[in-house]
N, C-alpha and C positions, 0 to 999 in steps of 0.2 A: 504494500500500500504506500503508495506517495503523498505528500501533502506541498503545497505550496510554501515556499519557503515567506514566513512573516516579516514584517520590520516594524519596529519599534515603536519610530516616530514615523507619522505621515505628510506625504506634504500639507503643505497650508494651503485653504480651499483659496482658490480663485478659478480663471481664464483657463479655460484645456489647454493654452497654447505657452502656457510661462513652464519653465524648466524651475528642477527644484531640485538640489544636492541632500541626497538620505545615506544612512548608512546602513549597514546590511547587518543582522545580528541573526545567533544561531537555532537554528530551527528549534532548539527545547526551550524558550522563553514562551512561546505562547501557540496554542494549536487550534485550527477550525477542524470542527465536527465532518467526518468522513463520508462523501456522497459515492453513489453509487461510480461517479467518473473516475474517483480516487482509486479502485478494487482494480488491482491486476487483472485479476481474474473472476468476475463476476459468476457468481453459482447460480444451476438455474432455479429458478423460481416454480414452487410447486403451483399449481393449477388452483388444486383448489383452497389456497389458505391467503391469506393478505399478505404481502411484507409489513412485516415488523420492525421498529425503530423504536429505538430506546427513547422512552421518555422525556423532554428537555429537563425534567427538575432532576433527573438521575446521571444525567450527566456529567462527568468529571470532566474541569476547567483549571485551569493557570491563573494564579493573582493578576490583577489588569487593572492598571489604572487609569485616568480618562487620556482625552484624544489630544492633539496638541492644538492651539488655537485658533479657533475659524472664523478669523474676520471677512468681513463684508465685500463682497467682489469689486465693488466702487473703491474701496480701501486700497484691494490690491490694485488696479487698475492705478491709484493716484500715485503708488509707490514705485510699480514699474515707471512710470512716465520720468517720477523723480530722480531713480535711478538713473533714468537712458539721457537725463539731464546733464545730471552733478558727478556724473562718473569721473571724471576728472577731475575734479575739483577733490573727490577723495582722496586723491594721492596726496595732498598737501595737510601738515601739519595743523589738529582742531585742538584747541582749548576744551579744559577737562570739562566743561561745564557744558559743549556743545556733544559729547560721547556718548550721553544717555538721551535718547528722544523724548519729547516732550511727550507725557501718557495723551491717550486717544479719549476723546468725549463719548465715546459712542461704548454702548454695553456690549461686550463679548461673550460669544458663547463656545464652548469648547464641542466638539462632537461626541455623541454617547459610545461609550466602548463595550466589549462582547456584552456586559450586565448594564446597561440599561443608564448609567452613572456619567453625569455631565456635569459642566461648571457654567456659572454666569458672573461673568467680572461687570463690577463697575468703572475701574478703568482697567486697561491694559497691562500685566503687567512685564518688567523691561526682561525677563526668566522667572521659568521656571521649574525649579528645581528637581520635581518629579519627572521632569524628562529624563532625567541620568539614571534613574532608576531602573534597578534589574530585577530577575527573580531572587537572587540572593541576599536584595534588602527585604524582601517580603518573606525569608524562610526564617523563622524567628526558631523553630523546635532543634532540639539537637540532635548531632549525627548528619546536618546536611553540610556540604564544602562550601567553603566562605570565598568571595570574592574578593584575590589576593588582590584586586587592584581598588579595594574599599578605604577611602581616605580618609576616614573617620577619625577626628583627631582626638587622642585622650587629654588633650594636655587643656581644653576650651574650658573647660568649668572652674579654673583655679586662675585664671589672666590669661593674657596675652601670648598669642605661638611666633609672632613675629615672621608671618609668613616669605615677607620679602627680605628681610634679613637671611633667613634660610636658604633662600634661593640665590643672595649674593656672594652666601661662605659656599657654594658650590663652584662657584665660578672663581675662587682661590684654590689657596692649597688644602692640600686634606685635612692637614692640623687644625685648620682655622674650625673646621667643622667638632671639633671637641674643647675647644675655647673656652670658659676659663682653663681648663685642666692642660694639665701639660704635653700627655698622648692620649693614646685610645684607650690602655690598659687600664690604667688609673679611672677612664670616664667609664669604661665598661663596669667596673666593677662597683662603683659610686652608685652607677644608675642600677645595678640589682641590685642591692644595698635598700634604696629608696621604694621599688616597686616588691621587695619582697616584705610583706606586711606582717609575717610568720613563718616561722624557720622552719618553712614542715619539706617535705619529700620534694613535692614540685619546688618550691623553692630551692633545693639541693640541684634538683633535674639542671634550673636557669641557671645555678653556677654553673655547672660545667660544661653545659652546651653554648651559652651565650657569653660566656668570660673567658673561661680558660680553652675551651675548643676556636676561641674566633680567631680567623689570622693573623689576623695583628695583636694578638696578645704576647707579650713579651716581659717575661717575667725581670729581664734589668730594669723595667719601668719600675718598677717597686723597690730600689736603693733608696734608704729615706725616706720611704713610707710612712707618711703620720696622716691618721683618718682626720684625727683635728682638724689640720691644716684644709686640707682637700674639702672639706665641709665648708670650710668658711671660703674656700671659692663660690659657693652660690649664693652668698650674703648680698644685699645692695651694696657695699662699698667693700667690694675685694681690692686689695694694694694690687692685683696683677690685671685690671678694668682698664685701669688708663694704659694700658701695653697690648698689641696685639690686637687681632681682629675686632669687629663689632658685634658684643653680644646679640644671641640671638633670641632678645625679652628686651621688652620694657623699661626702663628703670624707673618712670613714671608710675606705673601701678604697683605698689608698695603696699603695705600694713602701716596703719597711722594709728599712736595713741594719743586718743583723744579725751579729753571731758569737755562737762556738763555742769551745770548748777544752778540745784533746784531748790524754791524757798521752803523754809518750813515752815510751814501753816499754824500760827500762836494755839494755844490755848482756848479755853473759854474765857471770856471777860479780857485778853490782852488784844491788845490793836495795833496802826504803827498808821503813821500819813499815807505811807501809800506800798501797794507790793514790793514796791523797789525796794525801800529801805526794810523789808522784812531779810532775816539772817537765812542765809544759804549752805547749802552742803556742796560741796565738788566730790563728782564719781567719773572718774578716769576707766577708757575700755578701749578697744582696739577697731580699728574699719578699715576699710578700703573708701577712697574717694569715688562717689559713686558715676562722676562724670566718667573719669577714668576706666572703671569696670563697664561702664556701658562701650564705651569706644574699645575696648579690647574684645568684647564681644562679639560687636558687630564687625570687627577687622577679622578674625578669626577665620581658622579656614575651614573650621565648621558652618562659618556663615554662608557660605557657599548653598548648601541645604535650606536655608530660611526661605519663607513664603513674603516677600514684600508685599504681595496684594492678597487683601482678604478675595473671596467669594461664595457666593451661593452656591452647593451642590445640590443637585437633582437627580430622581430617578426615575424613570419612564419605564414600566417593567415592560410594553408593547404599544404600538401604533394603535391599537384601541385603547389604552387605558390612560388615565390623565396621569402628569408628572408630579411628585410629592417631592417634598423638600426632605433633604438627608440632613441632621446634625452632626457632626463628630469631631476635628479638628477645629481647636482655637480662631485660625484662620477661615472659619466657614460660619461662625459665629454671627450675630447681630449686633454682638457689644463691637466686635471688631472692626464690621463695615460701619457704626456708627462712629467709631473712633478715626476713620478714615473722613467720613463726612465732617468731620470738624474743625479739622485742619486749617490754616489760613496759608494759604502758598506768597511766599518774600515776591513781592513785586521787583520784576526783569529778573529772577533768577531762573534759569528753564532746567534746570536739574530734576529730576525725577523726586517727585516728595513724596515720603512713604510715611508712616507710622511702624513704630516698632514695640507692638506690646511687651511690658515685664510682669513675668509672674512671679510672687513671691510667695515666703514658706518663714514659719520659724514656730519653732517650741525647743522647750527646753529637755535636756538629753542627759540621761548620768551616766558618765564616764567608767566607773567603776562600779563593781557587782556589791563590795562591800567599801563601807564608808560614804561621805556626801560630795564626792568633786563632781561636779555637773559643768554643763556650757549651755549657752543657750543661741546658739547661731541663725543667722537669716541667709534662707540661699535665693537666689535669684536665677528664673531662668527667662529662657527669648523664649517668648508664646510662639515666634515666627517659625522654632523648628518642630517637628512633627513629637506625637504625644509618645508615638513608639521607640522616638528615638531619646527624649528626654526621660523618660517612665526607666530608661536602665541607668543601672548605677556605674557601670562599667565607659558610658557615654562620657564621663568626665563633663556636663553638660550643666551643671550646675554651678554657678559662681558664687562663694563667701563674700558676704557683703560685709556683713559686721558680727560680733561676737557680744553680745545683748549684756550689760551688766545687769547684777542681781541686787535688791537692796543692799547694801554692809550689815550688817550688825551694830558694825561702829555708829550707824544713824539713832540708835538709841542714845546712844551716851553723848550723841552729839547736842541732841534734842534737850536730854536730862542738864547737860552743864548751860545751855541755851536759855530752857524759861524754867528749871527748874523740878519739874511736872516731866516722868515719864510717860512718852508719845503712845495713844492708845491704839485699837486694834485700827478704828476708821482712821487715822494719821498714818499710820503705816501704809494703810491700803492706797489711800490717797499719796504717799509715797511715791509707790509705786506707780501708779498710772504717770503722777511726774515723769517719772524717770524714761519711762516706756518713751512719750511726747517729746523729752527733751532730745532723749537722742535720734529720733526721726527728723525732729527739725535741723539738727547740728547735719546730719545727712542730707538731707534737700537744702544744697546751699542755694545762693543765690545764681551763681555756676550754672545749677541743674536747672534752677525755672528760669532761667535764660533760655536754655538750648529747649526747655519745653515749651515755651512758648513758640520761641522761632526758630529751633531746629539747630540742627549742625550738617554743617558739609564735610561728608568721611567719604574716602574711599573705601568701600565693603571690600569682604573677603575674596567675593567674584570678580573682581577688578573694576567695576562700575562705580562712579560718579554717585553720591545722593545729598540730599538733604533728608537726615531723620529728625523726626520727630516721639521721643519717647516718651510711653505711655503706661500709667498703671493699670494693668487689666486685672488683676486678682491678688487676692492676698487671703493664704490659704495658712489657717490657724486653729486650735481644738477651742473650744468655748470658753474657756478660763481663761485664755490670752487673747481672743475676740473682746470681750466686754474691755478688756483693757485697751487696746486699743482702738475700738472703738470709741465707748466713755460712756459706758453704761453702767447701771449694777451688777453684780454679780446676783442671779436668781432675783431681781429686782419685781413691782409690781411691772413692769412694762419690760419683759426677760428677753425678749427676742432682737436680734441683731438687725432683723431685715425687718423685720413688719413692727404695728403697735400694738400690737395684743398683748392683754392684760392676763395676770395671773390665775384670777377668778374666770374667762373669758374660757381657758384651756379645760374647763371640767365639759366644754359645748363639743372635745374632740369627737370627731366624724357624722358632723350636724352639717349642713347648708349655712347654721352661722359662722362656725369655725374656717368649713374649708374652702370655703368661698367668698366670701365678705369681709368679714375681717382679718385675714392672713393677707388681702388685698390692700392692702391701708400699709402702704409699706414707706417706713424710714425717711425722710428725704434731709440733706441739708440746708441751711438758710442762712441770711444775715440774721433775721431776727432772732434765731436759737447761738449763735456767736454771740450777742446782747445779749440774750440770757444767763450764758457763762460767765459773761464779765461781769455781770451785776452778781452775781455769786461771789464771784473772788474778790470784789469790792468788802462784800458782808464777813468773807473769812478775815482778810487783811486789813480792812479800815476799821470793820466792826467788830471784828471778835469775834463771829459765829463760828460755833464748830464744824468741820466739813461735813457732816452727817447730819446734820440739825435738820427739823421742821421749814425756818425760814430760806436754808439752801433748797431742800424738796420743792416748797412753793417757788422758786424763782426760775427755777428748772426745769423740772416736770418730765415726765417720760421717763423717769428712773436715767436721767440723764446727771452726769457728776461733772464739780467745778476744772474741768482740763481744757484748755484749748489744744484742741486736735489738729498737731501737723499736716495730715492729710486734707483735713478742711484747710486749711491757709492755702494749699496748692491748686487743688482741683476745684474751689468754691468758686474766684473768678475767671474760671474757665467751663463753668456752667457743668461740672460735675460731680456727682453724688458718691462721695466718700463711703455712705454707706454699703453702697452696691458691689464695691472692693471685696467683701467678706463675703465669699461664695459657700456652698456645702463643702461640709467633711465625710464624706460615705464612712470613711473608715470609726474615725471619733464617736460621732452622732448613730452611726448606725449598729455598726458590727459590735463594738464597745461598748454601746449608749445604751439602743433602744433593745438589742436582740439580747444581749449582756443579763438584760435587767430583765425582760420576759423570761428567758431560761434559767435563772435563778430564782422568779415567784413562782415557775414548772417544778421545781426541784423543792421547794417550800411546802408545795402542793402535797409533793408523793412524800415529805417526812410524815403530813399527818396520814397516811396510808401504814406508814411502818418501814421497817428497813428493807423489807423483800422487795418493794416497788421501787426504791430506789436501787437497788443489787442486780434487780431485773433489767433497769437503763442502762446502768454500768454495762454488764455482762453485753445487752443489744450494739453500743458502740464497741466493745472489743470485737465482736463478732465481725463488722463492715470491713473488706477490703480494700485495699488501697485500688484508686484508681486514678487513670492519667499520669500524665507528669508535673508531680506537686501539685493535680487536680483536689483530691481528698486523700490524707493522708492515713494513717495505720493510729488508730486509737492505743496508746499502748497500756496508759493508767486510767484509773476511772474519773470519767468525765465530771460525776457529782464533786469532787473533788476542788475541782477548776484549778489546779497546780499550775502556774507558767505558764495559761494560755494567753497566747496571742491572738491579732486579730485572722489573723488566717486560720486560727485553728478555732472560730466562732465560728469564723464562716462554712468552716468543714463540720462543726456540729448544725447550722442550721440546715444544710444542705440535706444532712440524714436526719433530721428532727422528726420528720411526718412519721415513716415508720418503727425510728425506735419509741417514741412516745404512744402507737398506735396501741388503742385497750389499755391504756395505764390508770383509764380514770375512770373503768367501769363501775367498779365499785363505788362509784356515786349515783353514776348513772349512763346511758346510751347517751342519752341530748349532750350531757357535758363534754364525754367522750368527742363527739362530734361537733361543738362547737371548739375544741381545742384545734382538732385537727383541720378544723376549717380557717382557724386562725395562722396556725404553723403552716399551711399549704400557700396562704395566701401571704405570709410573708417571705417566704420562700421566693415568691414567683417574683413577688414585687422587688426581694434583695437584686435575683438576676438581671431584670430588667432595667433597675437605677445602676448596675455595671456592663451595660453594654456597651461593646466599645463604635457603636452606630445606632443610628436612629433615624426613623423615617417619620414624617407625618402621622401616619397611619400606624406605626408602633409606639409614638410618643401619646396618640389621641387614648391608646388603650391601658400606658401607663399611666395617663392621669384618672383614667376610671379605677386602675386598681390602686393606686393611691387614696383614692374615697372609699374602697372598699375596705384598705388596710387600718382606716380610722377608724371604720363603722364595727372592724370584727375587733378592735382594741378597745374599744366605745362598747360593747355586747362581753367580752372576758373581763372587763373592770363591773360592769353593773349587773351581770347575771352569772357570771363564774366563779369571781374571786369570792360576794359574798358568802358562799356556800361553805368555803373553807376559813377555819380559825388557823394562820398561817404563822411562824412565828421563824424568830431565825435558825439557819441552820447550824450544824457545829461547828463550821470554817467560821460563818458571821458571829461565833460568840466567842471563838476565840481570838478574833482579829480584836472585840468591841475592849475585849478584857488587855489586851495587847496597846490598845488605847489609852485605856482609862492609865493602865499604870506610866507610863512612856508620860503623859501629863504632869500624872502627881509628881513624879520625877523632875519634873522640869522645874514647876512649879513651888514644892518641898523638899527635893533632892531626892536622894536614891531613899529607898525602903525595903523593907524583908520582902523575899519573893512571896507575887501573891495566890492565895489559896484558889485555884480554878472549883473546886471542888464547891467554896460557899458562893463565888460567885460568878458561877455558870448557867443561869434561870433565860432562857431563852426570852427577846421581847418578842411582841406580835409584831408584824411587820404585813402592810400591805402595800397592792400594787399602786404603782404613782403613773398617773398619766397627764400631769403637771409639771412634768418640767419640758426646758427648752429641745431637747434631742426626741422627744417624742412629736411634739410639735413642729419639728425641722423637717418630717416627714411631708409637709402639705408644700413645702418649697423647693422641692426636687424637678418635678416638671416644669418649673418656669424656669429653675436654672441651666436644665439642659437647652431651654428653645434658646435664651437669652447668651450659656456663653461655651455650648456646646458639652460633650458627653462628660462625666462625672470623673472617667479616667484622664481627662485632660488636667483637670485641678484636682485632685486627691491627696492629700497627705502622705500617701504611702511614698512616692519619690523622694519627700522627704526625711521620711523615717530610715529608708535608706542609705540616703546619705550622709547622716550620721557613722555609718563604718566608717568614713575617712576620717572626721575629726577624733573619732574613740582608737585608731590606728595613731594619728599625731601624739595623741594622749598618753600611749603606751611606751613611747620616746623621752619622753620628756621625764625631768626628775621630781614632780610633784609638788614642786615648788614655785610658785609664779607660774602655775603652766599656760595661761591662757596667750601669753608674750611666748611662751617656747613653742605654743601648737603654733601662732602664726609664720614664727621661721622655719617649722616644721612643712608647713602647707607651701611656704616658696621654694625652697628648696625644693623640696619634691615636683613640684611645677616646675622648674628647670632645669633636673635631671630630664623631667619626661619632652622638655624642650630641644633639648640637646639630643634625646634619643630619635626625637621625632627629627630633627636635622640631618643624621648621620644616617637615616634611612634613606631621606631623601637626596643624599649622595648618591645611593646606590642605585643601577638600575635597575629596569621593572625586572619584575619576576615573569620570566617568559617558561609556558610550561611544556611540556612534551608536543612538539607537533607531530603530523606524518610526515615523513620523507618526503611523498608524493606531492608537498604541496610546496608551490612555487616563496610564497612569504607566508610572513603570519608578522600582526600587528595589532597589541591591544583591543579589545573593543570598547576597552572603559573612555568615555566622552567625560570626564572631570573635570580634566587639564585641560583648557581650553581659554583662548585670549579674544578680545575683540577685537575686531580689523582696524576702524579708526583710532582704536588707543591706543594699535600697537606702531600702526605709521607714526603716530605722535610721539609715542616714546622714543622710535629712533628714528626721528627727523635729520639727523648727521650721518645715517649708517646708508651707503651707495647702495649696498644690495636690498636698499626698499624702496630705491626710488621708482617710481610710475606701481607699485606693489601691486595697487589694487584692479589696475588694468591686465597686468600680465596674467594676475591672478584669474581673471574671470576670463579670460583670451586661452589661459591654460585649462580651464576645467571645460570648454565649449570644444577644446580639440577632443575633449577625450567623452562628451554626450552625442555630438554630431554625428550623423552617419561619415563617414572618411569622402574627401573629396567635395566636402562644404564649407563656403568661406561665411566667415564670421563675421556681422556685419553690425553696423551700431544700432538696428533695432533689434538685433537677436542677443548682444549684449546688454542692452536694457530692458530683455524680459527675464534675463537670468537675477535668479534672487537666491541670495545667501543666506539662511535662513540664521537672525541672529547676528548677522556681520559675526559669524564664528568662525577663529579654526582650531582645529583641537591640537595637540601636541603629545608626541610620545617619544622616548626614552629610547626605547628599542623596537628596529627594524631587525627581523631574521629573515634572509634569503637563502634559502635553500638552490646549492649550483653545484655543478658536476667540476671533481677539477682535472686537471689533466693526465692524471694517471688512472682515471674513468673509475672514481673513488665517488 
């Protein structure tokens, strides 16, 4: 059977008569369905039976993603003409500002590919990035071959890779490519040193295969060997910087220790003229300049992969059926094409203006198993690169912004020598939110709402020309550090981050009041609630009011506290809504929150049954097999227990909920039995569905109905189920409470005899709560996927993740000051991985086994790739580019033309260069006979 051999990329629709340069790629990327023409040998057909054809839904397909962009025929028509125009005039050296075409007014649409899946631009945009896409980005399981020509850079998440730097020490000597270090022996080793995080086997493997097997290893390199020394070459101010090649990093994007200072809020009855003159603390921490971190970002040569333009995706399942709108990448989002819409483009600047969403993350993390060393870090990533690719931790895709300080302790005794009156619990808290505020604002300089306002001109990682404009699209945090930076209460009467709903409001969960009217009443900011806050801190600082008082509540309202909110100062006169920042936490709120807490009043349940009903659940989760890969794991202890469970292993208990709890609650009754299970089925469904990594109209319409149902059966188990049972804690909850109470008295009286579990172990009652915020965070899930796409895009979980690398820094360090040794910790290792990434790019490609029989073979990876006008520009002095762009297009028409056809200036201005690209590779293999017929 034969198949037509596919291509990738198609041309771009216009005129049948314009030529279009594609490139040919290998027949196992993508295959059409076999017809009867394809069949060598066609069998005959029996008489009296039908042919048969396999199903389309049972069909097996290739990942495919959409088509390349299909503008307007009038479009192309004006571009040929331009071209057959200005063809000349390309030859001559253009200013960087003229490189990137001014985007198109007119809406694009992309062609639907094998599944039905199309894009709609609102402008143009100048790449991208899914074009370079293979099967090998799309094989995510293991055991499939990775494509050696994947340039994925590890070093993007920690600063700057200095791309063109790297490509200048190439064009030196070899040395310069291991620069600071003095040879390759010493960098070799340095750099596994750095990448090996734990001295296990694999570890051992990289010493010997990548140090001491490399060729250039040379053990005289190591007369004088002090690790010291060699360390403190990746310092910012090594003595051997000013000698020798041009590093290849930044020295701009740094670790800065900064402070902060915030006032202590008096007493009651004390006052002062005015905030200023109230007395301050200074909290000194560490950050990055957040200008900087964005500019190394968007230089990176991971930028390459970013989506400059948002769009709408579509999906058309058939020419009968109408098109529904797709959710899933950041980039296809509403919050994102609004963010595009708001933009003000610099008058006469014709640079392509983009927006570049930032997503952020931070909660606090402990360091160690035992003791309290914790860190509390903010990572930032480009919403512009894909969620699959950021979602690993291996991406190095994450940038350290800043390292969050903790109150001191010392702020007690600061407060006590200050007025006197040790600082109570609401001072503290209030503290805190300070401290939270101050250093967001000391981070959004004046710098940064510069370039957010009107942009900055970078050259991006793909070598193009822009003006960005950056933007905060999310800010992705567990609830205890939400209210904080928001500036609400914690559990306050008005608890919810996004909406105004009231605390009494929440007993209406899975009513028509609840999930529809009032969950709609959502947050906004204002001048007049900014008025409100200051007339607050007037009353604490002029007047003496306590931060928790009655007359702050009155002044404020909405369980709103006296902070001015950084994020409001930036986004308020730019007409946007600070609150809208704090998107879901699936993981927090859900798996944690709300399923946490249900399977724990399930387990309450079956103590008043007796111990056998609980033996019985145990016993049903050991029993489950494992399935997938790290789909559902092997239960090994018993689950009543809840030992060390994480959030994946909630999820792996709710997943098997339905049938291990199945008949556990006969002995009450059938109805209950079956109201459980109607409950657990439908949370079940509902968990899936809020982790899809896509969404259609039509799968989003039926998750917001099981979202009303998931109320209604939580609304039916609190009012008809829970009554039934006198529920009380279990034996983990009366040992944790007694585990409490003494760690208190401790604190509080000092240490005491150990105390007798035995008098006080009396279990309390304990019933189910469907008042708090993570139950009611449930009715906000379908507006936030319409609004800033699927759930997996902004999740907490890439965050939790990346925590290994600062709890690795941590491990180095000698536990003293460590938050200053993880950040030299984190450069360094970002310029080992810099350096490693350099010396790779010395070398060339990996070319693999071809056949004999074939005349070349040459990459097929399209990465490496230059634009035409940049590159005449760049070498405006070099003879061999003179007339470039003529020759070029005179030399690609010899070799489309039938032979024996002259090339004439209107058949050169229908040729179009898709992209003004050409790609570039490393190595040609030519396979040739030589004279001894070898």
């Amino acid at each position: 059977m034969t198949r037509p051999s596919p291509k990738v990329s198609q041309p771009l629709a216009g005129p049948s008569n314009k030529s279009t340069v594609e490139e040919d790629v290998p027949n196992d990327q993508s295959f059409s369905e076999p017809t009867d023409v394809d069949m060598d040998v066609a069998p005959a057909p029996l008489p009296e039976k039908r042919p048969r054809r396999t199903p389309r839904h049972l069909v097996d397909f290739l990942p495919s993603d959409s088509r390349p962009i299909q503008q307007f025929s009038k479009e192309y028509d004006r571009l040929a003409e331009v071209q057959q125009q200005k063809r000349r005039r390309l030859d001559s050296p253009l200013p960087p500002q003229h490189v990137t075409p001014n985007a198109q007014p007119e809406p694009l649409e992309t062609v639907p590919n094998e599944n039905g899946l199309f894009r709609r631009y609102n402008i143009a945009p100048s790449r991208d990035p899914d074009e370079e896409l293979t099967i090998y980005h799309v094989a995510d399981a293991p055991g499939f071959i990775r494509d050696g020509n994947d340039m994925t850079d590890p070093l993007s998440g920690f600063g700057p890779t200095a791309q063109e730097v790297a490509r200048s020490s190439n064009e030196g000597s070899r040395a310069s490519t291991f620069f600071p270090f003095l040879n390759a022996s010493v960098f070799r080793l340095m750099s596994w040193f750095y990448s090996s995080k734990n001295l296990t086997l694999a570890a051992l493997d990289r010493l010997v295969n990548d140090v001491i097997l490399a060729p250039d290893f040379n053990t005289q390199h190591f007369k004088g060997f002090s690790a010291i020394r060699e360390n403190k070459r990746l310092e910012d101010k090594s003595p051997d910087q000013d000698h020798g090649p041009k590093l290849p990093w930044s020295t701009n994007d740094n670790w800065i220790e900064g402070s902060v200072e915030i006032p202590l809020p008096p007493p009651s009855g004390t006052s002062f003229k005015s905030e200023r003159h109230a007395p301050t603390m200074q909290i000194s921490f560490f950050h990055r300049n957040l200008v900087e971190a964005f500019k190394s970002g968007v230089q990176d040569y991971a930028s390459r992969k970013f989506h400059w333009r948002g769009f709408r995706q579509f999906w058309k399942p058939s020419d009968n059926e109408p098109e529904q709108r797709v959710y899933g990448e950041a980039y296809t989002s509403d919050e994102w094409l609004d963010l595009e819409g708001s933009i003000d483009p610099v008058e006469g600047c014709n640079l392509e203006a983009v927006v570049v969403p930032l997503m952020l993350y931070s909660d606090s993390t402990h360091l160690a198993s035992f003791g309290n060393a914790s860190l509390w870090p903010v990572y930032m990533w480009f919403g512009g690169l894909s969620k699959y690719i950021r979602g690993k931790v291996t991406s190095f895709s994450a940038h350290h912004l800043v390292y969050l300080p903790s109150l001191p302790d010392l702020v007690k005794d600061t407060y006590t020598k200050t007025f006197g009156n040790s600082p109570t619990a609401a001072v503290l808290t209030h503290l805190r939110r300070e401290l939270i505020q101050a250093v967001w604002k000391h981070l959004l300089t004046p710098e940064f709402k510069e370039i957010y306002k009107n942009g900055i001109v970078l050259k991006c990682g793909d070598g193009i020309w822009r003006r960005l404009y950056p933007r905060f699209f999310t800010y992705s945090a567990d609830y205890k550090e939400r209210v904080l930076l928001v500036g609400i209460k914690h559990i306050g009467e008005f608890l919810c981050a996004t909406c105004r709903i009231t605390l009494t409001q929440l007993e209406r969960l899975g009513t028509k009041l609840h999930d529809i009217i009032w969950s709609r009443n959502l947050r906004t900011d204002s001048v007049a609630q900014n008025l409100r806050i200051k007339k607050a801190r007037k009353l604490i600082f002029e007047k003496g009011k306590v931060v928790n008082g009655k007359p702050i509540d009155r002044a404020l309202g909405e369980s709103l506290v006296p902070i001015e909110n950084a994020f409001s100062q930036l986004l308020l006169p730019h007409d946007r809504n600070y609150f809208s920042l704090f998107t879901r936490d699936l993981m927090h709120e859900i798996e944690l929150g709300v399923w946490r807490s249900l399977f724990l009043h399930l387990l309450r349940i079956l103590h008043t049954y007796g111990r056998e009903a609980v033996a019985t659940l145990d016993y049903r989760y050991r029993k489950i097999s494992p399935f997938g890969r790290s789909t559902i794991r092997r239960f090994h202890e018993d689950v009543s227990a809840m030992k060390g469970l994480a959030a994946r292993d909630f999820e792996d208990l709710l997943q098997n909920a339905g049938p291990c709890f199945e008949g556990l609650f006969l002995g009450t009754s059938k109805a209950v039995d079956n109201k459980i299970q109607d409950l657990l089925f439908t949370m079940a469904s509902w968990h899936a569905s809020a982790k899809m990594r896509l969404h259609t109209e039509w799968s989003l319409s039926i998750f917001e109905g099981m979202t009303r149902s998931l109320n209604r059966h939580f609304r039916v188990f609190k009012m008809k189920v829970c009554i039934l049972f006198n529920t009380k804690e279990t034996p983990k909850e009366v040992n944790a409470s007694i585990r409490r109470r003494a760690a208190t008295e401790a604190k509080t009286t000092g240490p005491r005899p150990a105390v007798n579990t035995t008098t006080q172990s009396t279990p309390r009652e304990k019933t189910f709560n469907i008042k708090t915020p993570k139950m009611h965070s449930i009715t906000h899930y379908p507006a936030a996927i319409r609004r800033f796409g699927t759930t997996d895009s902004y999740s907490t979980q890439p965050g939790e993740k990346e925590h290994t690398h600062v709890k690795a820094f941590w491990a180095r360090t000698n536990k003293n000051q460590f938050e200053k040794q993880i950040t030299q910790q984190e450069r360094r290792e970002t310029r080992s991985r810099v350096l490693s990434r350099t010396s790779e790019e010395d070398d060339d490609d990996d070319v693999p086994p071809i056949d004999p029989s074939d005349h070349h073979y040459i990459s097929r990876t399209s990465q490496t790739h230059h634009n035409i006008l940049q590159f005449v520009n760049d070498h405006v002095d070099d003879p061999a580019v003179e007339n470039f762009t003529s020759k070029l297009v005179d030399h690609l028409l010899e070799r489309i033309l039938p032979q024996e056809t002259t090339a004439t200036d209107e058949l050169r201005g229908q040729l179009i260069i898709r992209d003004h690209r050409i790609y570039e590779h490393k190595t040609l293999r030519i396979n040739y006979t030589t004279y001894d017929n070898r």
